[in-house]
C-alpha positions as CSV (number, residue, x, y, z in Angstrom):
1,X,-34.2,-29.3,50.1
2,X,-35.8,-26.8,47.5
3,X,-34.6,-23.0,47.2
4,X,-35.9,-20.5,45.6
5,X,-34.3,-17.5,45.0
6,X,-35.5,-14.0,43.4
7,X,-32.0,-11.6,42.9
8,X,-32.7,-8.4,40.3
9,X,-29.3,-7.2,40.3
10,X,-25.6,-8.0,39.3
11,X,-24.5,-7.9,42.9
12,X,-27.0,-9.8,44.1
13,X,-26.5,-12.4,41.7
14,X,-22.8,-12.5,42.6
15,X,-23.7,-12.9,46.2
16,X,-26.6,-15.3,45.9
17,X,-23.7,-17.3,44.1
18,X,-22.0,-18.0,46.5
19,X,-24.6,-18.8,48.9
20,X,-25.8,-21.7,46.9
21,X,-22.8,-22.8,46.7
22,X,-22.8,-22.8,50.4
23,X,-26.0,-24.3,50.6
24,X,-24.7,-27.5,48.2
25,X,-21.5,-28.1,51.0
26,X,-24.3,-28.0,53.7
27,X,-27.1,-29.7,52.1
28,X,-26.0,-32.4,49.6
29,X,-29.8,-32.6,48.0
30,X,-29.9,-28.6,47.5
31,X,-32.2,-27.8,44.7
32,X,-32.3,-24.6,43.3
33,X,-35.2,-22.6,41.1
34,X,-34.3,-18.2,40.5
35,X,-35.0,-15.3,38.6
36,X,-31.4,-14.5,38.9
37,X,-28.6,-14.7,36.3
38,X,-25.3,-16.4,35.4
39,X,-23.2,-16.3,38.1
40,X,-25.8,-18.0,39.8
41,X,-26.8,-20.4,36.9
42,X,-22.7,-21.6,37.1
43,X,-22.9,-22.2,41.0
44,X,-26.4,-24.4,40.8
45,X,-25.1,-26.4,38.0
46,X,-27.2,-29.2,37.6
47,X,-29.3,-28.5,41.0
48,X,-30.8,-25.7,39.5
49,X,-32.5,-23.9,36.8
50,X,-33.3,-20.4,36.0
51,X,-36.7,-19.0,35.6
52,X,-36.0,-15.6,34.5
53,X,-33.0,-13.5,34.0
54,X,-32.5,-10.7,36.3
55,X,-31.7,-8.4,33.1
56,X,-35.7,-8.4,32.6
57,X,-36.3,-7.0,36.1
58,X,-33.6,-4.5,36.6
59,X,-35.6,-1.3,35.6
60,X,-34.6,1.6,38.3
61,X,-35.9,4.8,37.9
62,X,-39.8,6.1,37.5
63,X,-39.7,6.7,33.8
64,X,-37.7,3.2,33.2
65,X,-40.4,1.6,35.6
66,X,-43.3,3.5,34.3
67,X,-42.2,2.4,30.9
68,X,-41.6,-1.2,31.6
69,X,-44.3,-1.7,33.8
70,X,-46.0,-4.5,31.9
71,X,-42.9,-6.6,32.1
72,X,-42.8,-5.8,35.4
73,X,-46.0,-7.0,36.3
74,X,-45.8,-10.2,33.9
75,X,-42.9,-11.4,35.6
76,X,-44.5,-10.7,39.0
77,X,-47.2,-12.8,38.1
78,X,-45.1,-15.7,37.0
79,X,-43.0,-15.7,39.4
80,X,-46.1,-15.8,42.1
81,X,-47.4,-18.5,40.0
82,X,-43.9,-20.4,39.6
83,X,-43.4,-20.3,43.5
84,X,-46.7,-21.5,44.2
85,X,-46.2,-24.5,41.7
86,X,-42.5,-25.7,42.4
87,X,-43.7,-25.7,46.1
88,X,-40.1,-24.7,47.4
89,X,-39.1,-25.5,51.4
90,X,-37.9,-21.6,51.4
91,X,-38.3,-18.7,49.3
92,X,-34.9,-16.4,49.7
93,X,-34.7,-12.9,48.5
94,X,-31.4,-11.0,48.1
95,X,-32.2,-7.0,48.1
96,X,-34.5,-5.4,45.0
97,X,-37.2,-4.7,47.6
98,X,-39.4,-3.2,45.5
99,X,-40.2,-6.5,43.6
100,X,-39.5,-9.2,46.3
101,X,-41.4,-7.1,49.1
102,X,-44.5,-7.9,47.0
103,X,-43.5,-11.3,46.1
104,X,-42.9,-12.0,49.9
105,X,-46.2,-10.8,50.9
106,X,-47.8,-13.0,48.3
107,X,-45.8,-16.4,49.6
108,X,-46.9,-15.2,53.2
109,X,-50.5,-14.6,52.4
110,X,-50.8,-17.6,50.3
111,X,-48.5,-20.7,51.4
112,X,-47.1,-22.0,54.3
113,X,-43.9,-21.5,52.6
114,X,-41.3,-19.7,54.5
115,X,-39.2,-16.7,53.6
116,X,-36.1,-15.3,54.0
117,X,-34.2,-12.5,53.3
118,X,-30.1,-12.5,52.6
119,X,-28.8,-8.8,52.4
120,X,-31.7,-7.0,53.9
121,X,-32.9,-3.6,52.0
122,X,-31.8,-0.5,52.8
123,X,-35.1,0.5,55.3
124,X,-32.9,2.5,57.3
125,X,-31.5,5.0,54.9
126,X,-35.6,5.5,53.8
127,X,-39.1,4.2,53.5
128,X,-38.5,2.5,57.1
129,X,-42.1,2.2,56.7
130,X,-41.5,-1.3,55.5
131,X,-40.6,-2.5,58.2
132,X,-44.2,-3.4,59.1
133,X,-44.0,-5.4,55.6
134,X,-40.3,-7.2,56.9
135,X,-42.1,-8.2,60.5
136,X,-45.7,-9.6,58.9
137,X,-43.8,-11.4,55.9
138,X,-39.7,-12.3,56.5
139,X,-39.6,-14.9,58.6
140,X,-35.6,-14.3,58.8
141,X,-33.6,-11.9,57.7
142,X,-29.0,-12.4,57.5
143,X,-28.0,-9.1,57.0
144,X,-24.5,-8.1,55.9
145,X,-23.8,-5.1,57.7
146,X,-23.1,-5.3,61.3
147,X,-25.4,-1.8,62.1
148,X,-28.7,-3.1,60.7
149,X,-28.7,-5.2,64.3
150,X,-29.4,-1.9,66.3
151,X,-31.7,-0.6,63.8
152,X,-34.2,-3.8,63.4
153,X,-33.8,-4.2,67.3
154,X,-35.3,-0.8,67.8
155,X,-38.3,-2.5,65.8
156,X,-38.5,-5.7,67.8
157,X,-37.4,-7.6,64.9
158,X,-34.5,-10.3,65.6
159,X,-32.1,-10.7,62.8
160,X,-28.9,-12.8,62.2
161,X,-25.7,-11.1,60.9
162,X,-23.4,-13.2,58.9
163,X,-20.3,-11.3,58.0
164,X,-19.8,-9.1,54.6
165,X,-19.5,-10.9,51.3
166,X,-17.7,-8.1,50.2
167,X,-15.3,-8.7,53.3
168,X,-14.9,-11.6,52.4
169,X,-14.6,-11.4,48.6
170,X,-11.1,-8.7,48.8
171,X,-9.9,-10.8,51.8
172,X,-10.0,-14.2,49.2
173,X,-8.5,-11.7,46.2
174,X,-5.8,-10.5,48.4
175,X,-5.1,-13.4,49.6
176,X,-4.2,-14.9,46.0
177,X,-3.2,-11.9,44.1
178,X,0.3,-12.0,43.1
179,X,0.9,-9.7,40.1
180,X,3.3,-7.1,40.5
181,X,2.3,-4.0,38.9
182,X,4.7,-4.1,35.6
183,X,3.1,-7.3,34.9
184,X,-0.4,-5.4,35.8
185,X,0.9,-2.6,33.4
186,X,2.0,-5.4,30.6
187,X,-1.4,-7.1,30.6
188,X,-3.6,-3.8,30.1
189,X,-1.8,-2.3,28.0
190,X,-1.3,-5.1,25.7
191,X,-5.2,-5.5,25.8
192,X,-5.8,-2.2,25.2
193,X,-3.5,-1.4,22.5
194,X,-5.7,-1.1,19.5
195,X,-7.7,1.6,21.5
196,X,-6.0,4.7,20.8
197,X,-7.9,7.1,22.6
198,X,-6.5,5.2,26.1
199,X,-3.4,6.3,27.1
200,X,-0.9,3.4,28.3
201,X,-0.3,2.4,31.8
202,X,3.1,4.2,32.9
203,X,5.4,3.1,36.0
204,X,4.0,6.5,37.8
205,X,1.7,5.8,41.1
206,X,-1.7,5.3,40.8
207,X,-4.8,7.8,41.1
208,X,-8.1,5.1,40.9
209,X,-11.3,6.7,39.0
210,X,-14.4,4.6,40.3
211,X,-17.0,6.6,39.0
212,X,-20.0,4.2,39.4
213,X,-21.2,1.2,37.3
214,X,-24.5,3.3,35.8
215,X,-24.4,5.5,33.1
216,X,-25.8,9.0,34.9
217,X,-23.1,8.4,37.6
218,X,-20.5,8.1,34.9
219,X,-21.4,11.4,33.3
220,X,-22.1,13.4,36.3
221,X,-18.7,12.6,38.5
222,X,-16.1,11.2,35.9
223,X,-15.2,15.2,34.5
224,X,-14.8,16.5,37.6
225,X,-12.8,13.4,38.9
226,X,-10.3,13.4,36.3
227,X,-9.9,17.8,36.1
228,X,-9.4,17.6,40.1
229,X,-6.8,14.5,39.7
230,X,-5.4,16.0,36.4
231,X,-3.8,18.3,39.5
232,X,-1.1,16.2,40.6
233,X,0.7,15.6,37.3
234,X,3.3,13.2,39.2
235,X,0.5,10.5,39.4
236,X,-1.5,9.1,36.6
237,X,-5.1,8.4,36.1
238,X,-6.6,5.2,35.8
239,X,-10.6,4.3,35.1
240,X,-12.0,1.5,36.6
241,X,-14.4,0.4,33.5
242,X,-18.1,-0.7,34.6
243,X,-19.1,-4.0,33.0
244,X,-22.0,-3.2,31.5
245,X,-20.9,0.3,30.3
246,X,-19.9,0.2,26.2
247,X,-16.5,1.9,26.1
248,X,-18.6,4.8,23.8
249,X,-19.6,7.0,26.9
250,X,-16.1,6.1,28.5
251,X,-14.2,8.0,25.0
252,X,-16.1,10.9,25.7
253,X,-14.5,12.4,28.6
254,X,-11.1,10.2,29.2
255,X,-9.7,11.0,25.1
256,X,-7.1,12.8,25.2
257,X,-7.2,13.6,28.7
258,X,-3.8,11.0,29.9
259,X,-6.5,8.7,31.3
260,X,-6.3,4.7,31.2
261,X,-8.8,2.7,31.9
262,X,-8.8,-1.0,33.2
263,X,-11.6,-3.3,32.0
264,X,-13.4,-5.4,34.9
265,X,-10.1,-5.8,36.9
266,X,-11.4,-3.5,39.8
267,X,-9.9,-5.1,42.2
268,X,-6.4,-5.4,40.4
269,X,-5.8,-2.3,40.2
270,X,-7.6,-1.1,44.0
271,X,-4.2,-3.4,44.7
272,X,-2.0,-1.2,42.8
273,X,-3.7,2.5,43.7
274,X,-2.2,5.3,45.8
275,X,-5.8,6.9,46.3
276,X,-9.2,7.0,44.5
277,X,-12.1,9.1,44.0
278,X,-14.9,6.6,44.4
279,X,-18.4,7.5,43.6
280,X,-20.6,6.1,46.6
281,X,-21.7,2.5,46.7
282,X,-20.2,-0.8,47.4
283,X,-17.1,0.5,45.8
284,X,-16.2,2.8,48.9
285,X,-16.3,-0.4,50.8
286,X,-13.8,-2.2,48.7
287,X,-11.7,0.7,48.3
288,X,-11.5,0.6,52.1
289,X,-10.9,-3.0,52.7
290,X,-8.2,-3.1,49.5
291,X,-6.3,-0.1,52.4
292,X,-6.5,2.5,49.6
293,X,-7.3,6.4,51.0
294,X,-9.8,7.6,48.7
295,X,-12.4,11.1,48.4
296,X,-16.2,9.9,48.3
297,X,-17.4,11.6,45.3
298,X,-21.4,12.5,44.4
299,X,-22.8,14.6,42.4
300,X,-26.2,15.4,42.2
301,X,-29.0,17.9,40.5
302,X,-30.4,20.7,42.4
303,X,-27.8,20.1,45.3
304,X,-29.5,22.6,47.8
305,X,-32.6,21.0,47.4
306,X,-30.8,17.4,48.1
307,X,-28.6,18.4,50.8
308,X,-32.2,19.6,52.6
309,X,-33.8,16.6,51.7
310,X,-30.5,14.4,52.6
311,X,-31.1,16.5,56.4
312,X,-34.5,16.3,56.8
313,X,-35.8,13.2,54.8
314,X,-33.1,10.7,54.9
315,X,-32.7,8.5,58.4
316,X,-28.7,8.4,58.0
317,X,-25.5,10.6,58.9
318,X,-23.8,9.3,56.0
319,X,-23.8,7.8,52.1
320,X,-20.6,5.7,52.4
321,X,-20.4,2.1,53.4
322,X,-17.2,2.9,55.1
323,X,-18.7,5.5,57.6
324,X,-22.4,4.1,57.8
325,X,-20.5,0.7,59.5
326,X,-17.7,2.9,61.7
327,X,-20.7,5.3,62.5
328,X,-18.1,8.2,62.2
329,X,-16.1,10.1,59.2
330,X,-13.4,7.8,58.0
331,X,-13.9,9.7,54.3
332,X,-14.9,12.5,53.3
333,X,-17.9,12.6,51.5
334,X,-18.3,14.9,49.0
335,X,-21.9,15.3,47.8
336,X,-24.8,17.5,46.2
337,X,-23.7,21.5,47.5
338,X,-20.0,19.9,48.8
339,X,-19.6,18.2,45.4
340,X,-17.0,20.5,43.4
341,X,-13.3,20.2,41.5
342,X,-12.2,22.5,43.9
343,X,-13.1,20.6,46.8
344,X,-12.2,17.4,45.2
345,X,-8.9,18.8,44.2
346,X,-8.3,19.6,47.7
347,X,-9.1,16.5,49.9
348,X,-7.6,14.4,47.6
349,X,-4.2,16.6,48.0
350,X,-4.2,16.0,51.9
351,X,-4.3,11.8,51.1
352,X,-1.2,11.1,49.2
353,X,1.7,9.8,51.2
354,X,3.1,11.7,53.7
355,X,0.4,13.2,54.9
356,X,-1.3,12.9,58.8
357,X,-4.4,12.9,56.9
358,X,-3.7,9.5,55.2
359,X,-2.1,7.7,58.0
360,X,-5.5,8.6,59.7
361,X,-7.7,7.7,57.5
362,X,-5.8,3.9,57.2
363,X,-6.2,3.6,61.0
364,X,-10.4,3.9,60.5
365,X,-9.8,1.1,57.8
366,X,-8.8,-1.2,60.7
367,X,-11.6,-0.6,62.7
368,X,-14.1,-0.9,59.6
369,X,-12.2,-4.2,59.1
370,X,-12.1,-5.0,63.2
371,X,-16.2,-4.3,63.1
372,X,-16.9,-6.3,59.9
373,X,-15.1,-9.4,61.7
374,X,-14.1,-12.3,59.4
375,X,-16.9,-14.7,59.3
376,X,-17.7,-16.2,55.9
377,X,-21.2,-14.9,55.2
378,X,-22.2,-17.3,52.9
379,X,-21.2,-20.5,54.7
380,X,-22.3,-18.5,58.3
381,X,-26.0,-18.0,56.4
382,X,-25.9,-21.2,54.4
383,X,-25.3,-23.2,57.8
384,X,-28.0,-21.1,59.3
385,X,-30.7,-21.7,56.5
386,X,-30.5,-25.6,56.6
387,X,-30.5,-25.4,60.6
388,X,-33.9,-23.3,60.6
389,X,-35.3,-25.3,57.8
390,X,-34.4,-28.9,59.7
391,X,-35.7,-27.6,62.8
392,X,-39.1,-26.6,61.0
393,X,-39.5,-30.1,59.5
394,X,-38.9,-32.0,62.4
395,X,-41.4,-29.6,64.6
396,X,-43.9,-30.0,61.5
397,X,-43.5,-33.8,61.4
């Protein structure tokens, strides 16, 4: 069968990876067409070829949108035009919303093509207002976290949960990871030896800095991050460097400072940490899953006006993976008028070993763990996709 898939992010390109890849075990004649990127270029292989990269759609932001908009549109209009002509048996979206909500509406309004959705978009944190679009123009959705169930069921809408890739991602890397941490220590300091504003990995236990993977994150939460852990001299500091962030903006406030920094080896040294400040995201969901205690970090502008607005406006309790899917506080979150060095400084004391606070907050790991369950999600969706997509040929004839 044909896929199609639109992806407008790195982490959607690493999950919609591994679903084709899936896809290939269960259906040996899996074709594939994306706007995606290489991740997902190296798991279609020869099956499939890439429209457009997803580095030409990933504009967040109104001023970067506003800016880009053109593009934007362009590549709307080709991928409407590309769908239409490859004549795919399914269209599959993972996430970006903005840009595959419009797509999907298209395929609906225009083909008999169906679509689905892998990792569902965040409707219930805000602008559950698209619902209306998910129920006219999704004809299935796998969703990755096990509380979206409730939330579509309250809409009468019927989706499919598959397990978390991210689950299932640290459970593989922990699986195989062997390194002990000299040999961790060995192999960054060795790479990052001609950088002399990085201080060297030391035998000291581990404070983990994940201050985000986008620029404006960086800036806002890795000062305070590294003046509250600078606190606890008997540990040392170490960076977890973004990808796609140039090691410029990273010079700026670790030099000098008895930081290190590891280069995309996140989940190495999440293996090695004591604790971590962990800027909200996907990251506070690895840091829980890797068993590591960690303060939820967040800083914002005008953080009255988004605490209000986070009370009033917002449809959730929480900003962190790890408590949205226990439905509780497992971590403290630290955000907008709560977001200080002091604060920081403070939670992060109560963590480190010995403390009730820790041995606590490992026990709510389990049951984030216990509630995620250990499904594969992209072999649960993959054999889900090529069921639905058999049945609807045989009922079509």
């Amino acid at each position: 069968m044909k896929y199609y898939f639109i992806v407008g992010e790195a982490s959607g390109d690493l999950h919609a990876s591994h679903l084709m890849t899936s896809l290939k075990k269960s259906d040996s004649d899996a074709r594939f067409r994306f706007f995606g990127g290489d991740m997902m270029l190296s798991s279609a292989g020869d099956s499939g070829e890439m429209v457009r990269h997803y580095k030409e759609l990933a504009f967040m932001g109104f001023v970067p949108v506003l800016l880009h908009l053109p593009t934007i549109l362009r590549n709307m209009r080709d991928c409407k035009r590309d769908i239409v002509a490859w004549k795919p048996d399914v269209v599959i979206l993972v996430d970006y919303p903005g840009f595959n909500l419009k797509i999907a509406k298209y395929v609906k309004k225009n083909t008999d093509i169906p679509v689905y959705y892998y990792i569902s978009p965040k409707i219930w944190a805000w602008k559950e207002w698209r619902i209306k679009n998910i129920r006219r123009d999704i004809a299935e959705m796998f969703s990755i976290l096990p509380f979206e169930i409730d939330f579509y069921k309250k809409h009468n809408y019927k989706i499919h949960y598959v397990g978390n890739p991210t689950a299932d991602e640290v459970r593989s890397f922990r699986n195989e990871y062997k390194e002990s941490f000299e040999d961790f220590r060995t192999r960054h300091n060795t790479h990052n030896a001609s950088d002399s504003y990085i201080t060297a990995i030391d035998e000291r236990p581990v404070i983990a800095l994940l201050a985000g993977s986008r620029r404006q994150e960086i800036a806002d939460n890795l000062p305070a991050m590294i003046e509250a852990a600078s606190e606890f001299p008997e540990y040392q500091m170490i960076v977890a460097g973004a990808p796609s962030i140039d090691d410029d903006l990273y010079k700026r406030y670790i030099k000098g400072r008895g930081v290190s920094i590891v280069r995309n080896d996140t989940y190495s040294l999440l293996s090695h940490a004591t604790a971590a400040l962990v800027t909200s995201g996907t990251a506070t969901l690895e840091t829980a899953l890797f068993g590591v205690p960690q303060v939820v970090c967040y800083k914002t502008p005008l953080p009255h006006i988004i605490r209000w607005a986070f009370n009033h406006l917002l449809s959730v309790e929480y900003i962190s993976l790890v408590n949205l899917i226990a439905s509780r506080e497992v971590v403290k979150e630290l955000m907008a008028d709560t977001f200080s060095v002091k604060n920081i400084r403070e939670v992060l004391g109560t963590l480190l070993p010995g403390s009730p606070e820790r041995n606590t907050m490992l026990s709510g790991y389990e049951e984030v763990r216990s509630i995620l369950g250990d499904m594969s999600a992209p072999n649960t969706a993959a054999s889900l996709i090529v069921s639905f997509l058999s049945r609807c040929k045989k009922d079509n004839g």
